[in-house]
N, C-alpha and C positions, 0 to 999 in steps of 0.2 A: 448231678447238678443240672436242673433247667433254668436257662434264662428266657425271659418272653417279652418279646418287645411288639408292643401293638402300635403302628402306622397307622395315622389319619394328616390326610390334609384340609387346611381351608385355607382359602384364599382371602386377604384383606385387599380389600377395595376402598378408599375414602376419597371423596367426591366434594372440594371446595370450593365455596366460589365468592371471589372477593366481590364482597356491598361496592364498593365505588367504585372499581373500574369494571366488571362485570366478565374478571376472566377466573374460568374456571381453570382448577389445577387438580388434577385428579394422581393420585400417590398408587404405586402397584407396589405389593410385597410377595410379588410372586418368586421373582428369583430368591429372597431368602428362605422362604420357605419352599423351593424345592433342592435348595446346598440343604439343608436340616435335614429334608428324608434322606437324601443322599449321606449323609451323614450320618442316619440311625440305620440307614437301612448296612450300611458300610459295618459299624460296631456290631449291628445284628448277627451280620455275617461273620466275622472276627469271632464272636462271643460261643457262636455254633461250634465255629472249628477247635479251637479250640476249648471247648467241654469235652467235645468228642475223643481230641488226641493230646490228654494229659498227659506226665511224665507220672513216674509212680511217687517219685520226691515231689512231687504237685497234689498229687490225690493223697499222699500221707501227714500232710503238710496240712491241708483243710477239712482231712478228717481227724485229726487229737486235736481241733480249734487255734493252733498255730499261728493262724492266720484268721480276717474275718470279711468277710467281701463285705462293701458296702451297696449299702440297698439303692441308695440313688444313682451312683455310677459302679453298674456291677464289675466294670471291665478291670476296677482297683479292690485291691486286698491291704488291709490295714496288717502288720504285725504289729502283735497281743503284745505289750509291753515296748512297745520303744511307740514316740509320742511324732505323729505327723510322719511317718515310714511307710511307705504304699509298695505294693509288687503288681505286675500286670502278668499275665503267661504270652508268650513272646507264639511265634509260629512253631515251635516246636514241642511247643506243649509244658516247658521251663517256666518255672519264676522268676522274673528278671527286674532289677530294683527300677520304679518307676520316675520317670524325669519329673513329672510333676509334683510328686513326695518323696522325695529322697533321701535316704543316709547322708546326714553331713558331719557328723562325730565319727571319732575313730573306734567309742565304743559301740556306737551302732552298726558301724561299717561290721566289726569282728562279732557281731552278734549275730547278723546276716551270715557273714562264712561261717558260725559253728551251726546253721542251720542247712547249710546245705546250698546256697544263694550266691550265686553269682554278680556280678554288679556291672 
């Protein structure tokens, strides 16, 4: 599994200047968009390491399609059958159930354990 995350920045600059009084107000959007790279550049890294050092219940897991990474935020894993359930791989190379999608049934919670998943 490669992930590829290509970095670019631009800089918005917008230059106002009010008709009646004649003051100009100039807007920087620089510090957001240097938190954002900071931010890709951050998941980039995260994304690397762990491709690198999966568990084998990680790579057996999204190799029989178990699991489906989603293409817009690679960093979340959908499980196949249960509806809004995301896994992220944690630092150790584990599936660990995601805060942002998470099991909130009990049959989802125990669908998660008979796979192997932690919570």
């Amino acid at each position: 599994m490669i992930c590829t995350v290509n970095l670019s920045l631009s800089i918005d600059t917008s230059i106002n200047v009010d008709i009646d009084t004649g003051i100009t107000h100039q807007y920087w959007y620089e510090e957001d968009a240097k938190a954002t790279v900071l931010m890709l550049k951050a998941m980039k890294e995260k994304s690397e390491k762990a491709s690198n050092e999966m568990s084998d219940l990680t790579k057996e897991l999204i190799e029989n399609g178990a699991v489906n990474q989603w293409a817009k935020k690679p960093i979340y894993y959908f499980v196949k059958g249960l509806r809004k359930v995301a896994l992220v791989i944690d630092e150790g190379g584990d599936f660990k159930v995601s805060k942002k999608y998470p099991a909130t049934s009990d049959k989802d919670q125990a669908y998660l354990k008979a796979l192997g998943i932690k919570s």
